[in-house]
C-alpha positions in Angstrom: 10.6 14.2 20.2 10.7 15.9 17.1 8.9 14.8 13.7 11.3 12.6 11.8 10.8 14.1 8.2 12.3 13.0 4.5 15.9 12.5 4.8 16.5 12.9 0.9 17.3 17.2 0.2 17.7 18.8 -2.7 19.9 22.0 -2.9 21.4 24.0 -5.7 25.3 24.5 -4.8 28.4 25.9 -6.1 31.6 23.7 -7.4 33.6 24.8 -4.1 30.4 23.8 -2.0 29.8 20.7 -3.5 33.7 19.5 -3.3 33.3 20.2 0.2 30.7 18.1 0.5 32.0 15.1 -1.0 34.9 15.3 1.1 32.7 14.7 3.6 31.1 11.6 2.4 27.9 13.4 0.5 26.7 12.3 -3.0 25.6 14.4 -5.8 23.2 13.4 -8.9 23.3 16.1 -10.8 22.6 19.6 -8.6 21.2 17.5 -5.8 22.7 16.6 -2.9 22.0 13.6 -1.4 22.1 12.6 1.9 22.3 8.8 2.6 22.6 8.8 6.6 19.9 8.0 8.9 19.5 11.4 10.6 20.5 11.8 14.1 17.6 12.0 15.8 16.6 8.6 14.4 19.7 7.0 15.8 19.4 9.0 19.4 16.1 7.6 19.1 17.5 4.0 18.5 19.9 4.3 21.1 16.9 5.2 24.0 15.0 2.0 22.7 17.6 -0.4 23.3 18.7 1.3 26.8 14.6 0.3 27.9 15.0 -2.9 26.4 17.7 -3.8 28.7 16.6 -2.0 31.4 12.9 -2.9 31.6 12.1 -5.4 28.8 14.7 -8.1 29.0 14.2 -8.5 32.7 10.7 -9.4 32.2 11.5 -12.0 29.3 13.5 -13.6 31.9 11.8 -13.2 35.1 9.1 -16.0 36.2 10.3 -18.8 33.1 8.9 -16.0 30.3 11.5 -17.0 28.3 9.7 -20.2 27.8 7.7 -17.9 25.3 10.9 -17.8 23.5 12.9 -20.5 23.4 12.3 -23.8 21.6 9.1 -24.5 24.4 7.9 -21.1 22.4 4.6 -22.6 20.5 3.6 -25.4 23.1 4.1 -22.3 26.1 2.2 -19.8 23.5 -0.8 -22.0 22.6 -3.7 -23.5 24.7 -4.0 -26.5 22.5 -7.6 -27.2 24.6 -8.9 -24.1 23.7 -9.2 -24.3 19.6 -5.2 -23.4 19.7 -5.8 -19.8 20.8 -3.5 -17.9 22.7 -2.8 -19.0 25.8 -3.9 -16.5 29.1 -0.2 -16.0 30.3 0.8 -15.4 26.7 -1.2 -12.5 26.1 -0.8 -11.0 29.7 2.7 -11.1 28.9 2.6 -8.7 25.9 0.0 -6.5 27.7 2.5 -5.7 30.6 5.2 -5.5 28.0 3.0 -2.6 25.9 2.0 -1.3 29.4 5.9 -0.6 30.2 6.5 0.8 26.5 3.3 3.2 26.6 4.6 4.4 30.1 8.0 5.0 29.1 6.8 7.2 25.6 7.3 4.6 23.6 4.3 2.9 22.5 2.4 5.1 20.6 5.6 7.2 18.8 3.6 6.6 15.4 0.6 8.0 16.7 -0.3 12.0 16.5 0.7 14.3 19.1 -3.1 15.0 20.1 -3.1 10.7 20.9 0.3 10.5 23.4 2.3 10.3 20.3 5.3 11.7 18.9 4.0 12.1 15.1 6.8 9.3 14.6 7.0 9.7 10.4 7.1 6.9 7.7 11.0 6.8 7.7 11.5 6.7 11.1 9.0 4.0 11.7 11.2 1.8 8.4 14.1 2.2 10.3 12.8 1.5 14.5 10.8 -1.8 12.7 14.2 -2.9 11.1 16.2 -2.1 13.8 13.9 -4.3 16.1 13.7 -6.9 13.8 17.5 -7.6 13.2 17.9 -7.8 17.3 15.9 -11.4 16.7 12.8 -12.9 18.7 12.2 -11.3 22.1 9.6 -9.8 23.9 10.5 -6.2 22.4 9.3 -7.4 19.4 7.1 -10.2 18.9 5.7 -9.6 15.6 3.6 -12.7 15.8 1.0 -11.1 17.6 2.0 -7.7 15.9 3.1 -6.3 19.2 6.4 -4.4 19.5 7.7 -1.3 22.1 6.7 0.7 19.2 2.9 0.4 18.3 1.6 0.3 15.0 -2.4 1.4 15.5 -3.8 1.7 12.0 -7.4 1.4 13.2 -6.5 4.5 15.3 -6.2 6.5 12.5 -8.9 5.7 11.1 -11.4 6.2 13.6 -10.3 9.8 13.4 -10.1 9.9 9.7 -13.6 8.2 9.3 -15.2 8.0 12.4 -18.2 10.3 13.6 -17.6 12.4 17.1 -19.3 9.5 18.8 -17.3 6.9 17.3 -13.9 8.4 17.8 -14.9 9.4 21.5 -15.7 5.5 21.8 -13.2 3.3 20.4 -10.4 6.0 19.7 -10.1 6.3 23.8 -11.5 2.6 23.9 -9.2 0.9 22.2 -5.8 3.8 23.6 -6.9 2.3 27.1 -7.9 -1.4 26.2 -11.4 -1.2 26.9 -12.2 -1.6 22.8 -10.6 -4.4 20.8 -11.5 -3.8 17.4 -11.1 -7.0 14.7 -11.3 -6.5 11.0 -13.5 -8.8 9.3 -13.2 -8.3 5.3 -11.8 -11.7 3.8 -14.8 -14.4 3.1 -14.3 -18.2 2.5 -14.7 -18.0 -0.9 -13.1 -14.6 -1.6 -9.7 -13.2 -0.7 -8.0 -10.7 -2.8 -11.4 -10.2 -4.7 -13.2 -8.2 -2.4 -15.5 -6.5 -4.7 -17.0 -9.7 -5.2 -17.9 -10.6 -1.4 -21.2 -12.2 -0.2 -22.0 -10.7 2.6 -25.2 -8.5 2.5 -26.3 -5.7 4.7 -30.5 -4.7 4.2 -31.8 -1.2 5.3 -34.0 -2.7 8.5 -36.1 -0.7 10.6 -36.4 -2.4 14.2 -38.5 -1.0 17.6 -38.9 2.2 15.6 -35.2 2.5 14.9 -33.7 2.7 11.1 -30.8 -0.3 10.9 -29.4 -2.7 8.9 -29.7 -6.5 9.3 -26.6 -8.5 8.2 -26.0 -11.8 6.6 -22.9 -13.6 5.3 -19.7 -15.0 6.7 -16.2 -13.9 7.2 -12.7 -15.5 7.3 -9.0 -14.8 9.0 -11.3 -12.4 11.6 -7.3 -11.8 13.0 -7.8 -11.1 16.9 -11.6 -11.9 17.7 -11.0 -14.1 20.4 -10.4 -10.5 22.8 -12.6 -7.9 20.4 -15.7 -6.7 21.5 -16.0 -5.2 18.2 -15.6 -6.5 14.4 -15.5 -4.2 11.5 -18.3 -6.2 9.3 -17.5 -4.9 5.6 -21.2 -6.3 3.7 -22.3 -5.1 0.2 -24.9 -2.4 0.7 -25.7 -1.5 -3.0 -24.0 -2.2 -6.9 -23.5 -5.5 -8.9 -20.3 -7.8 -7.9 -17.3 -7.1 -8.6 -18.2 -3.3 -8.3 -15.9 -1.2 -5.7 -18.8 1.1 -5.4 -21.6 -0.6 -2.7 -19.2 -1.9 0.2 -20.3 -0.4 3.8 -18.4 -1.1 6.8 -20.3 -1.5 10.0 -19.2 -2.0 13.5 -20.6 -5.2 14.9 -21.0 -5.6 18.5 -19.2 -9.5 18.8 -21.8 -10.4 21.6 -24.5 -9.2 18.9 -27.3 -12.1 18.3 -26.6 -14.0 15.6 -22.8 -13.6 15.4 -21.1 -16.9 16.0 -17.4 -17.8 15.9 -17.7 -21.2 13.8 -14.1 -22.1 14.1 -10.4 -21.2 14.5 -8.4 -21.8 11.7 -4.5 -23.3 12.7 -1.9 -22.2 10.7 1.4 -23.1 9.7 2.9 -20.7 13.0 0.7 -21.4 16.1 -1.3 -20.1 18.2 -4.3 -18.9 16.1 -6.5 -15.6 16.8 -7.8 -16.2 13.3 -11.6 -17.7 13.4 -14.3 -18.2 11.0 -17.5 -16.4 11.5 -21.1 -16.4 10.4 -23.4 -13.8 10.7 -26.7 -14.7 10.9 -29.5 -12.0 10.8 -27.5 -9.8 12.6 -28.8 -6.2 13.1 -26.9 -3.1 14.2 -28.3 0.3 14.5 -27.5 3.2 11.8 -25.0 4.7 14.2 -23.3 1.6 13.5 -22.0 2.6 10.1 -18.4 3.3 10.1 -17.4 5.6 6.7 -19.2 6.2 4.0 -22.3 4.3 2.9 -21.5 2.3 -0.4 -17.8 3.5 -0.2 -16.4 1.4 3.2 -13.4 0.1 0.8 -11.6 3.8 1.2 -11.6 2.1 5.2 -9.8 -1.2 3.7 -7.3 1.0 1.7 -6.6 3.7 4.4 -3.6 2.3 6.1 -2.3 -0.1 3.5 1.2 1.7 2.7 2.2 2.4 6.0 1.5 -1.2 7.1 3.3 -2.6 3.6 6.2 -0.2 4.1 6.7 -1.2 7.9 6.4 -4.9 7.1 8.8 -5.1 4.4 11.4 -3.1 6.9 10.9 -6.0 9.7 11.4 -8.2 6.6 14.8 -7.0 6.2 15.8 -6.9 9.7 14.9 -10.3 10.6 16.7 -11.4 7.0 19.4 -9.9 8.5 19.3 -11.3 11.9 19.6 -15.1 9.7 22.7 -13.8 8.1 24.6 -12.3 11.0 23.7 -15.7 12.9 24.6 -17.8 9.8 27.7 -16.0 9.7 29.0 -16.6 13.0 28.4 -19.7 13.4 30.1 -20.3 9.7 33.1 -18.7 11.5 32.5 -20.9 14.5 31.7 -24.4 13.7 34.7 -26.5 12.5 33.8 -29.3 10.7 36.9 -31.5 8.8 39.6 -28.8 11.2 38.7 -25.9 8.9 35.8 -23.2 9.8 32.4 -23.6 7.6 33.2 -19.9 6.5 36.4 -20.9 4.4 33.9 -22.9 2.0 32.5 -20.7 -1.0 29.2 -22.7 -0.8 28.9 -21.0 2.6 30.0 -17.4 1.1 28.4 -16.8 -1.8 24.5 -17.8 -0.9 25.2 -15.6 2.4 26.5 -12.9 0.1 23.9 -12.7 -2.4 21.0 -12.3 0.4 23.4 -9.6 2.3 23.6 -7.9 -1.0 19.8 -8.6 -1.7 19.7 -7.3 1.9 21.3 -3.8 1.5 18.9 -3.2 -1.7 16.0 -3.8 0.2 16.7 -2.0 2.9 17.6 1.1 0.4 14.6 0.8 -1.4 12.2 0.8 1.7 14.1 3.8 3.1 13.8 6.1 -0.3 9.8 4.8 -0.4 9.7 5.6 3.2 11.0 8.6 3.4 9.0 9.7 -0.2 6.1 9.0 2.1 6.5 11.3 4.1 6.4 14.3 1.9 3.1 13.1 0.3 -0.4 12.8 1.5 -2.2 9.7 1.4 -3.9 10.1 -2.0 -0.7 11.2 -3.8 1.2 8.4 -2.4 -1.4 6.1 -4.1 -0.9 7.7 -7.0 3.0 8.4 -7.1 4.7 5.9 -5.3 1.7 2.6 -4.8 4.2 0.1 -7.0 7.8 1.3 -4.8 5.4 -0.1 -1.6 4.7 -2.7 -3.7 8.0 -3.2 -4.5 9.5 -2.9 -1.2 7.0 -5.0 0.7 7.1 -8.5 -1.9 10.9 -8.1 -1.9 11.3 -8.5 1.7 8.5 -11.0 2.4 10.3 -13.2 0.1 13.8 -12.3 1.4 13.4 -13.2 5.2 11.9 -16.6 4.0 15.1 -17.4 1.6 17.6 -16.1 4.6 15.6 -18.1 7.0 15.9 -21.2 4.6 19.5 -20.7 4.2 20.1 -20.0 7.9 18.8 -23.2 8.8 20.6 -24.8 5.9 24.1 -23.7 7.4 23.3 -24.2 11.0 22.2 -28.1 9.8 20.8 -30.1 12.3 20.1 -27.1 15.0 19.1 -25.1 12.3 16.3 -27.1 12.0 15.7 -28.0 15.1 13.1 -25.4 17.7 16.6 -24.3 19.5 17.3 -21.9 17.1 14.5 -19.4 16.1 14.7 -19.7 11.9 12.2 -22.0 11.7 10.1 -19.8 13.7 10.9 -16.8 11.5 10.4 -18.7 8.6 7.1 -19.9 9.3 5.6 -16.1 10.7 7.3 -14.3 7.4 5.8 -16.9 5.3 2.5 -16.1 5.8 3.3 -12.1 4.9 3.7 -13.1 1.1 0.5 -13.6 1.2 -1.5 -11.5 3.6 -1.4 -7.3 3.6 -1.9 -8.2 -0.4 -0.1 -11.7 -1.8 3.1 -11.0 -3.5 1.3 -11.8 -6.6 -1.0 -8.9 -6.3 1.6 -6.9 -5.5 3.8 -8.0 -8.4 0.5 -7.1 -10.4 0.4 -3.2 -8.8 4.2 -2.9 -10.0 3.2 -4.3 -13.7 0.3 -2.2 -13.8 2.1 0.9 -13.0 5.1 -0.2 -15.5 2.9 -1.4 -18.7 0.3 2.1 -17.6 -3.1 -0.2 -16.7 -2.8 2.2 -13.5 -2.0 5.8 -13.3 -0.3 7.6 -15.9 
């Protein structure tokens, strides 16, 4: 498949031209045309995804019970309450066989480069498959729970081969492409979140049998997915005063390594967890085990945050949507006092205002997209940082108002496990403050606005 490029063009065009076009549904600002549509290949592409869905990926939701992962048995089948709440066995296998059928079918790794089995999927088209999937509600296709879909997202992919030496994208780039390598991220600490700078965790220059190391010492929180990694990217000041950006390493710790211990596994509000609490205690890796620059591992932590912002927020508005269109027909539907629920304005005009909220959104996180993909990484930060910003604390905070209201109209079974807005609600929830709290992202936008950032 073709790249999927920016879908926004700008021409210069004659009066005649440009009367033809609006007969034919185009826009004009000025001497620019604009083109609204989702380009073709996008929706040929869309079209293919929901033919494997029902041909490979629906059958396996419902063969052997696996729809008890999905219907209101969904936490109590996903989670070995024995085990610390981790994911149960069956779970997980579950998703592996689904993103074993996706890889083989092309699917999998679209978003990935060509030279990885991928299909250079771009920023836009990735926006619109995440929505798409999203708005078709829970299901095996897309459980973004676990952050597994048809349609991969492998940030740490990227940058291996953006950051990693030959060894280490030979390793883990192939490693974790054929499951072999899980790699966890571990950068939050107990006592600091969005404050990274200021994190306790120390790495000392340590020579051991001859061989130059470092020997590591701190703790680390939300280590998401550690309970299957063999690896854990261990970010541990390395140099500079707290607070300073300059003097964070990243190293890659071996989980098995002495002196790295799991202490706990944190529940949260949607179960299972995969998110533990370690301790590193005297832990020493090899030089060979530093993963970017020395004193400037935060570029690691930075690398992939649009594209992850930009395709939350779409999945934001496609499962806001989902809560509407079910909210909607069962307004039509249900009949209480011999008229439908629908006839009410109290039933209309909350469901409008998030369908309106819903087509804004969804706009916004298009254009963003889209400007994405005609920038490189650095200029997006620059340019465009406060749109992602935008686009992803807008949507986070959207699917949890249409969840809310969906299970406000759908009363009783709204709020009961049969229906999945709870569900929705309680994964969404935990986006407005993860991938950046809407507060620091509200902060990006004002800093752009009031000029503490960029120009």
């Amino acid at each position: 498949m073709a790249p999927i490029v920016n879908n926004v063009k700008g021409i210069h065009s004659s009066a005649h031209q440009r009367k033809a076009r609006a007969c034919m549904g185009i826009e004009f600002w000025g001497d620019r045309v604009m083109d609204f549509e989702i380009p073709e290949d996008i929706k040929t592409y869309l079209a293919e995804l929901d033919a494997f869905i029902v041909r490979e990926i629906k059958p396996l939701e419902e063969q052997d019970d696996n729809i008890r992962f999905f219907d209101h048995r969904r936490e109590y089948a996903r989670t070995d309450w024995d085990n610390d709440g981790q994911p149960r066995h069956e779970w997980e296998e579950l998703l592996s066989e689904m993103r074993r059928r996706a890889d083989a079918a092309g699917h999998l790794r679209f978003a990935l480069p060509k030279e990885y089995g991928g299909h250079d999927g771009s920023n836009l088209a990735m926006a619109v498959i995440r929505e798409h999937l999203a708005e078709k509600g829970l299901g095996l296709h897309n459980d973004l729970q676990n952050e597994s879909s048809i349609v991969g997202n492998f940030p740490q992919v990227l940058m291996f081969r953006d950051f990693g030496t030959p060894e280490q994208q030979d390793m883990f780039i192939n490693g974790m492409l054929a499951g072999t390598h899980r790699v966890a991220f571990g950068l939050t600490e107990p006592d600091h979140g969005s404050d990274a700078t200021w994190m306790e965790t120390r790495a000392e220059p340590c020579v051991r049998d001859g061989v130059d190391g470092w020997l590591i010492n701190g703790e680390k929180m939300w280590n998401t997915g550690l309970h299957v990694a063999n690896y854990d990217m261990i970010f541990a000041r390395t140099s500079g005063d707290d607070g300073a950006a300059r003097g964070i390493s990243c190293f890659l710790v071996p989980t098995d390594a002495p002196g790295f211990k799991i202490e706990e596994y944190l529940w949260t509000f949607n179960m299972p967890t995969d998110h533990p609490r370690i301790s590193l205690t005297d832990v020493w890796v090899p030089d060979s085990a530093l993963f970017g620059p020395r004193d400037g591992g935060l570029v690691l932590a930075q690398h992939f945050v649009h594209e992850n912002r930009i395709r939350q927020a779409a999945s934001g508005v496609g499962a806001a949507q989902y809560c509407i269109n079910e909210s909607v027909t069962y307004a039509k539907a249900r009949k209480p006092f011999g008229k439908p629920l629908s006839s009410n304005q109290a039933i209309q005009f909350p469901l409008t205002e998030l369908h309106t909220e819903c087509e804004m959104v969804r706009n916004l996180v298009y254009k963003t997209a889209a400007q994405m993909d005609t920038m490189t990484k650095p200029e997006v930060a620059q340019r465009i940082s406060d749109k992602v910003s935008m686009c992803n604390y807008r949507a986070n905070r959207l699917v949890c108002e249409a969840a809310d209201r969906a299970m406000q109209v759908h009363g009783g079974i709204g709020y009961s496990r049969h229906k999945p807005f709870e569900h929705i609600y309680r994964h969404h929830r935990r986006y407005r403050i993860t991938e950046g709290s809407e507060e620091i992202q509200i902060r990006k936008v004002a800093g752009h606005l009031f000029g503490f950032i960029g120009k």
